[in-house]
C-alpha positions as a printed NumPy array, in Angstrom:
array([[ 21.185, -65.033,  43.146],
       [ 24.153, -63.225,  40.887],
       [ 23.443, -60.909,  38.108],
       [ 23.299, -63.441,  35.39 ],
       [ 20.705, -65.094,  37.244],
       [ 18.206, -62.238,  37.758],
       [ 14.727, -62.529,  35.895],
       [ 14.358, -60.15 ,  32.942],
       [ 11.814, -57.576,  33.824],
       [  9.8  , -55.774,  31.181],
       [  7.585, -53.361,  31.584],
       [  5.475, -52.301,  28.848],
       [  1.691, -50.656,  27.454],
       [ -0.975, -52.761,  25.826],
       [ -4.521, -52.811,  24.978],
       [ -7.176, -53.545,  27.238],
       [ -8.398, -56.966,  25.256],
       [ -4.717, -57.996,  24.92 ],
       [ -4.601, -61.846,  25.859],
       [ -2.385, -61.642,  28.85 ],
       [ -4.137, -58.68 ,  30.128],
       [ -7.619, -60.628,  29.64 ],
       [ -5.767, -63.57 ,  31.465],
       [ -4.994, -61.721,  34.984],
       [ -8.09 , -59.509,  35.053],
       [-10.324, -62.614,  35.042],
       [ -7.946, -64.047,  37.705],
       [ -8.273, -60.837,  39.825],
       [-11.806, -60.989,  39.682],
       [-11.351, -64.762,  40.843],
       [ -9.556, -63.364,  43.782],
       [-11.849, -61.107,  44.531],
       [-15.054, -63.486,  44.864],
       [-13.119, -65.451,  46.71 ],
       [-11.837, -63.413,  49.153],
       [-15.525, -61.269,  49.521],
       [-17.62 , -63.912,  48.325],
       [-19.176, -62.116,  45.812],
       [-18.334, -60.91 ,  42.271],
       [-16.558, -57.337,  42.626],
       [-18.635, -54.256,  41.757],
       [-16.888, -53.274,  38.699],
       [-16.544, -56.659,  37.247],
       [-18.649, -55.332,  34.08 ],
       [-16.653, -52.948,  33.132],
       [-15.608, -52.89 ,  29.947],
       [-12.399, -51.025,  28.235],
       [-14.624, -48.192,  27.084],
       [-12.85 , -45.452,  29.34 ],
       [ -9.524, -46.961,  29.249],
       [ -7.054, -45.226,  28.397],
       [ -3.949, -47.228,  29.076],
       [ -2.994, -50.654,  30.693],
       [  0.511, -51.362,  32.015],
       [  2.   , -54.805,  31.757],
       [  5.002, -56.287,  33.422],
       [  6.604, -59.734,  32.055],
       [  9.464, -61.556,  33.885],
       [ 11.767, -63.716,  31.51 ],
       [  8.977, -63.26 ,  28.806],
       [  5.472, -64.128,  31.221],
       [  3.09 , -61.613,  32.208],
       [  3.   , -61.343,  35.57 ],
       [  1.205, -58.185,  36.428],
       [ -1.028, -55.325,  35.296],
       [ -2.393, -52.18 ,  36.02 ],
       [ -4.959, -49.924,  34.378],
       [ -5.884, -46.345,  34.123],
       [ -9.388, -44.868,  33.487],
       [-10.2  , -41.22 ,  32.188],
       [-13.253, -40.352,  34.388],
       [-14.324, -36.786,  32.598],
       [-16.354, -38.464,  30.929],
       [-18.414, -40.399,  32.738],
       [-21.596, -38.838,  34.566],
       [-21.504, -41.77 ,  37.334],
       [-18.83 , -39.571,  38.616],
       [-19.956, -36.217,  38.66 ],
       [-18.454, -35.806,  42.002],
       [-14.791, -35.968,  41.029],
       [-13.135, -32.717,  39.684],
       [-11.947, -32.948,  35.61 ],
       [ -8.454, -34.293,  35.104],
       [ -9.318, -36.707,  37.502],
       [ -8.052, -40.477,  36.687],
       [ -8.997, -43.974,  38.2  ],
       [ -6.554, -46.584,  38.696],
       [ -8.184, -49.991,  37.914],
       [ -7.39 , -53.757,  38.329],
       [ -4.012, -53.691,  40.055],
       [ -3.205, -57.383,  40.006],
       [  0.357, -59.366,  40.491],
       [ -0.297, -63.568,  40.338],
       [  0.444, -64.921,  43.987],
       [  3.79 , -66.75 ,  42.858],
       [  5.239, -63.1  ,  41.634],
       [  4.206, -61.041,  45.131],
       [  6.685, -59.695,  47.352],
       [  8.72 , -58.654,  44.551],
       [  8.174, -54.827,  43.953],
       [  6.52 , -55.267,  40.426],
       [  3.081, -54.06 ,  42.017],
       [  5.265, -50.714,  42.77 ],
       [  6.662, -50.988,  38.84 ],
       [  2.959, -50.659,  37.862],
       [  1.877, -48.339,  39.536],
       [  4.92 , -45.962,  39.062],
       [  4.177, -46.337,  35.251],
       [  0.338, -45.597,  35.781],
       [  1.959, -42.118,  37.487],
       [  4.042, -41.38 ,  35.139],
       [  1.627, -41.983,  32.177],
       [ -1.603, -40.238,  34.24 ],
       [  1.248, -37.194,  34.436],
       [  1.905, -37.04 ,  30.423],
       [ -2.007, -36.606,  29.974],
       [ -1.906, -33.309,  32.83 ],
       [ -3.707, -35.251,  35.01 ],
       [ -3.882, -33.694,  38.069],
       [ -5.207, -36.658,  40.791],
       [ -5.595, -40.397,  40.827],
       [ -8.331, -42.053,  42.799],
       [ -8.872, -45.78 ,  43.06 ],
       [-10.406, -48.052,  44.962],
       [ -9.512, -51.217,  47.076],
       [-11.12 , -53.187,  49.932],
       [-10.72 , -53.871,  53.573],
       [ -9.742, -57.677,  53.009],
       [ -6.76 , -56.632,  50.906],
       [ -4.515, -55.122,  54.079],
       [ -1.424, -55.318,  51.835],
       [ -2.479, -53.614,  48.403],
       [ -4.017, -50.376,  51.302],
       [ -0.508, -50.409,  52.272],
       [  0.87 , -50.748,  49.028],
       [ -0.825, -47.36 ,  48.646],
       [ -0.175, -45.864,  51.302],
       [  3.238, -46.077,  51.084],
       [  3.376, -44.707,  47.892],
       [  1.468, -41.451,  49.031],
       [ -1.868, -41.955,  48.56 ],
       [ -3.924, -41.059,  51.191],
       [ -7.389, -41.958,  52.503],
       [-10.75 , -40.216,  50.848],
       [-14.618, -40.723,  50.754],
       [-16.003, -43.334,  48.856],
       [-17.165, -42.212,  45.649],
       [-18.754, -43.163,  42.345],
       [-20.286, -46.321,  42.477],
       [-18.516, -47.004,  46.165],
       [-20.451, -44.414,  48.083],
       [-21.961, -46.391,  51.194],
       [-20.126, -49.588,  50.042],
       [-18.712, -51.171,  53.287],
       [-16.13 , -53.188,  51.202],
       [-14.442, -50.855,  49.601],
       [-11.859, -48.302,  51.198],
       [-11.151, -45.107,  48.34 ],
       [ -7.466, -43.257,  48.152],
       [ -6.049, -40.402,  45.998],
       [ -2.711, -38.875,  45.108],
       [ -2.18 , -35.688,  44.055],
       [  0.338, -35.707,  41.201],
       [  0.519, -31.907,  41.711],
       [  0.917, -29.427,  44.299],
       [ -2.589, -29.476,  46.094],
       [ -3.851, -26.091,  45.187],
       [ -4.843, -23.65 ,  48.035],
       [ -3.059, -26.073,  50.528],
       [ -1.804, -23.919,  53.362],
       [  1.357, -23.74 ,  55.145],
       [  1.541, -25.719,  58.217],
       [  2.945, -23.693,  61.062],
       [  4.95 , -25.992,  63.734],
       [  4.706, -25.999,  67.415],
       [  7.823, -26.06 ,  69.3  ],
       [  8.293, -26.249,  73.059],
       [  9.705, -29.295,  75.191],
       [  8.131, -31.887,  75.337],
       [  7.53 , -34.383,  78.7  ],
       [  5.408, -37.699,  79.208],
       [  3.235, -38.356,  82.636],
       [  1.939, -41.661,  83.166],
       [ -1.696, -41.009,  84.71 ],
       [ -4.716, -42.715,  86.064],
       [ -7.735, -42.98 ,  83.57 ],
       [ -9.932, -40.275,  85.047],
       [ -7.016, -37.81 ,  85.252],
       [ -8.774, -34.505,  85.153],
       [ -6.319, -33.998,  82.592],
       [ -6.156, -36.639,  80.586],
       [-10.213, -36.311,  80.453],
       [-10.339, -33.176,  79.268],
       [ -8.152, -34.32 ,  76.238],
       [-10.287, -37.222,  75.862],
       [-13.465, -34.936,  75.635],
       [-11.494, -32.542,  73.014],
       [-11.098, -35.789,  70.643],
       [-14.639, -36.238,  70.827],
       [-15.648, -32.704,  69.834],
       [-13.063, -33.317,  67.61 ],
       [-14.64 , -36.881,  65.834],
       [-18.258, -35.587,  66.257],
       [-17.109, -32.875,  63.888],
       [-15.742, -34.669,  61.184],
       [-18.093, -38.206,  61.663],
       [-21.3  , -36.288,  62.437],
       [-22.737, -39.922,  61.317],
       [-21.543, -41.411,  64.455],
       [-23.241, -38.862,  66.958],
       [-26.04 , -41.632,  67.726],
       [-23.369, -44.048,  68.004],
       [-22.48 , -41.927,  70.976],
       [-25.62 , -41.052,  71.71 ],
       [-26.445, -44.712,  72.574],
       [-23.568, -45.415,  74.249],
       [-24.434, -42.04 ,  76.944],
       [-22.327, -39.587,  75.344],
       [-18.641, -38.984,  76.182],
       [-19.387, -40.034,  79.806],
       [-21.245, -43.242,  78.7  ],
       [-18.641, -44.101,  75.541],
       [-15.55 , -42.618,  77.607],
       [-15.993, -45.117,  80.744],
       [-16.63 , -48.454,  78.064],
       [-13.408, -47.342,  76.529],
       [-11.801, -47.242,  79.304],
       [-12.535, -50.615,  80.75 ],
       [ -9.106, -52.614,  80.409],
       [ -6.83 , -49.61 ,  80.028],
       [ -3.054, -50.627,  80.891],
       [ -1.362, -47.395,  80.992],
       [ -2.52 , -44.007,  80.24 ],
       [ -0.359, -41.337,  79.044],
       [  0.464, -36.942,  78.702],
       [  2.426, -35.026,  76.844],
       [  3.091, -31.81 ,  78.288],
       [  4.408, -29.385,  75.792],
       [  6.043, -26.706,  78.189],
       [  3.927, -27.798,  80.609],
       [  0.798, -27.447,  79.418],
       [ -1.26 , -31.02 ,  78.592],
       [ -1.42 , -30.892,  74.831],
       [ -1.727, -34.983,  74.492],
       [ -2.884, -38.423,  75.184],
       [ -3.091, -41.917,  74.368],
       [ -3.832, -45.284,  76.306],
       [ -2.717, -48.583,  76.264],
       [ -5.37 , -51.335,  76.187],
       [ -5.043, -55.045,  76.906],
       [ -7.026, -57.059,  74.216],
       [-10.352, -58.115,  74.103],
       [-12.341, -60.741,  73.221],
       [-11.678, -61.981,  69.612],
       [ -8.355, -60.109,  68.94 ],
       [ -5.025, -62.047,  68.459],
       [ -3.389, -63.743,  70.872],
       [ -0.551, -61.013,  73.021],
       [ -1.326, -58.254,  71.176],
       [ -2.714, -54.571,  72.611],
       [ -4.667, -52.124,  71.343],
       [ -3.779, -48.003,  70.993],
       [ -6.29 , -46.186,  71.86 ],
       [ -7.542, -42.149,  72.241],
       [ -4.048, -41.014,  70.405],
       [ -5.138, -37.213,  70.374],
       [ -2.641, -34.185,  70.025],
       [ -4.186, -30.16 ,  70.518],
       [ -4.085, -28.659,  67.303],
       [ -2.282, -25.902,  69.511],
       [  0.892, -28.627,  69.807],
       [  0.695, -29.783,  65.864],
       [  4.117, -30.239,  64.343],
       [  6.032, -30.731,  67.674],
       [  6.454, -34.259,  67.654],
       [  4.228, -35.196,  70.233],
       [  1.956, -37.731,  68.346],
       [  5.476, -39.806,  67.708],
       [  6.44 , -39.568,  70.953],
       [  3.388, -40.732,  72.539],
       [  3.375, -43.607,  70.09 ],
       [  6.546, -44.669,  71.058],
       [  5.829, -44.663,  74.749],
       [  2.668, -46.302,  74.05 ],
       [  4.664, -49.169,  72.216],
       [  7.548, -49.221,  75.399],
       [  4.589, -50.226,  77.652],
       [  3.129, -52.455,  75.405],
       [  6.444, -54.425,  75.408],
       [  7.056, -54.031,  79.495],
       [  3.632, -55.231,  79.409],
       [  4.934, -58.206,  77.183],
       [  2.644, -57.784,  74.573],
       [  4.059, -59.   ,  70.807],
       [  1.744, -56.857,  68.534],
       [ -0.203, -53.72 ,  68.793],
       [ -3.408, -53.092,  67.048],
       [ -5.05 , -49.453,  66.151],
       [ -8.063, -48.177,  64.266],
       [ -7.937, -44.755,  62.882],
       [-10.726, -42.838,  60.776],
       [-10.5  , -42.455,  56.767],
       [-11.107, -38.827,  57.05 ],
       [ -7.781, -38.556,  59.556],
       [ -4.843, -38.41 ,  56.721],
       [ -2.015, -36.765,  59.241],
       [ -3.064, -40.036,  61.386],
       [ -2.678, -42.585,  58.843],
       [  0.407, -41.01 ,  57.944],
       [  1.628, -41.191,  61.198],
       [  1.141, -44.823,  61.741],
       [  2.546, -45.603,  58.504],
       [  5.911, -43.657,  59.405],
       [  5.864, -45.72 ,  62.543],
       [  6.02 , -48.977,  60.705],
       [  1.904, -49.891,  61.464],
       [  0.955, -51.557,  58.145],
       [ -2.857, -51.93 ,  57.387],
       [ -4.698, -54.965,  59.097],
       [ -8.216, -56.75 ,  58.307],
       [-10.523, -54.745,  60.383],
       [-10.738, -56.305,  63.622],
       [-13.272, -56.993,  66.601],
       [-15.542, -53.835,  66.529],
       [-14.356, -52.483,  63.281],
       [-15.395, -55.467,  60.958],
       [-17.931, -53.549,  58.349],
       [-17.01 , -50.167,  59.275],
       [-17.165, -48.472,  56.784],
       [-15.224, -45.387,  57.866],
       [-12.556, -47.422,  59.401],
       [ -8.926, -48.307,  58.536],
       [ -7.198, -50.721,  60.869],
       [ -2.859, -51.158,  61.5  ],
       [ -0.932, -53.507,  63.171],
       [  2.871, -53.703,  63.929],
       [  4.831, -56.445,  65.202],
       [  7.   , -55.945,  68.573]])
């Protein structure tokens, strides 16, 4: 395509009842019941607490929108701090996709949430939408509980973005050392003592899934299923000492054809900043490709930001939850082509 012929792209504010912007809502919201078979949870809600809508036309036809909500006032969401905004019904029509006016949008919704000293933006998506989680991600929003009227909602995954320094935040002191892999059996000594620190580690923060474990015997009981199927297992010594670990696992039933799964990626906070969560990722992926898998699959936690960060440096983009995952609510699921 030269210059001359490049589309004209406008991007520009209007009302909440403006004709195009009524136009792609309703055919969001005909997405959405098509895609979760039911009608969204907002799909009632009205301009009231809109404050702004962003609009983008190519060579004169609206092709996307975006919307942002002031949620001070409204007592449904007590649990969100003041000069806290909501983005609401990011849509781009199917023919447009692909085309970086989804990233125009939201850019503007920034910009203009900024100009009213806003301080975060929350919003919500769901699990059936893999590439508007990683539109999000990518543009630095990061994983939070569900809140509002998405608490306990399975289908819906919640981000935010701080569009100022996060206050208090502290200063995150990096390991350093030299780093070495060790390719080990499964019940390593080791390698099970890191496995047994992650658990600590995900009882702690998803207290809710302590009779998930319980069920399955505790670490012993849940350690040995998870183990079942393991390809390659992996350390990272940091100076010697074992400060990491992940696994390789071939797929199971129901998961796409040549693909793998990463599994009990765990770094010591002790080793944090040195590089070993990359660098066991990228040995994990060097098996999975000796191992001639095509794709590897992971599920990560929403309450594990560094992780999701991780995987998103790494090129994993979000997936549909997959085999045990589907309905999870505290699940976010990546995949990335070999």
């Amino acid at each position: 395509m030269t210059q001359a012929d490049a589309p004209t792209v406008e991007v520009d504010v209007v009302g909440w009842d403006d004709p195009d912007v009524v136009r792609l809502r309703d055919a969001q919201q005909a997405e959405l019941r098509e895609r979760y078979g039911e009608d969204d949870i907002g799909h009632e809600m009205t301009g009231d607490d809109i404050v702004a809508v962003v609009r983008v036309r190519v060579d004169g036809e609206a092709v996307a929108i975006g919307a942002l909500r002031d949620l001070d006032e409204d007592a449904a969401y007590d649990d969100v701090s003041p000069g806290t905004g909501e983005i609401k019904r990011m849509y781009v029509e199917p023919a447009h996709r692909g085309r970086g006016y989804s990233r125009l949008v939201l850019t503007e919704l920034e910009r203009l949430a900024t100009a009213r000293d806003w301080r975060v933006l929350l919003l919500e998506t769901g699990p059936l939408q893999p590439d508007a989680i990683g539109l999000y991600l990518r543009a630095g929003y990061f994983p939070v509980e569900n809140y509002g009227e998405y608490v306990g909602v399975v289908d819906s995954r919640c981000f935010a973005k701080w569009l100022v320094p996060v206050p208090g935040a502290p200063r995150q002191e990096r390991a350093t050392g030299r780093v070495e892999l060790v390719r080990v059996p499964w019940q390593d000594p080791r390698a099970v003592a890191l496995r047994r620190a992650m658990h600590e580690f995900n009882c702690q923060r998803y207290p809710e899934l302590i009779p998930v474990f319980d069920a399955a015997g505790g670490f012993d009981g849940d350690d040995a299923q998870q183990g079942v199927g393991v390809v390659t297992a992996t350390l990272a010594l940091l100076d010697g000492e074992p400060v990491g670990h992940v696994a390789l696992r071939a797929a199971r039933d129901g998961y796409p054809d040549g693909s793998g799964e990463v599994k009990k990626l765990y770094v010591d906070g002790v080793a944090r900043g040195a590089g070993v969560g990359r660098v066991l990722m990228e040995a994990v992926e060097a098996d999975a490709r000796e191992a001639g898998m095509s794709s590897l699959l992971l599920q990560t936690g929403v309450r594990q930001p560094e992780a999701v960060a991780l995987y998103v440096s790494l090129g994993y983009r979000p997936v549909v939850p997959f085999g045990p995952y589907a309905g999870d609510l505290l699940s976010l699921c990546f995949g990335k082509a070999l």
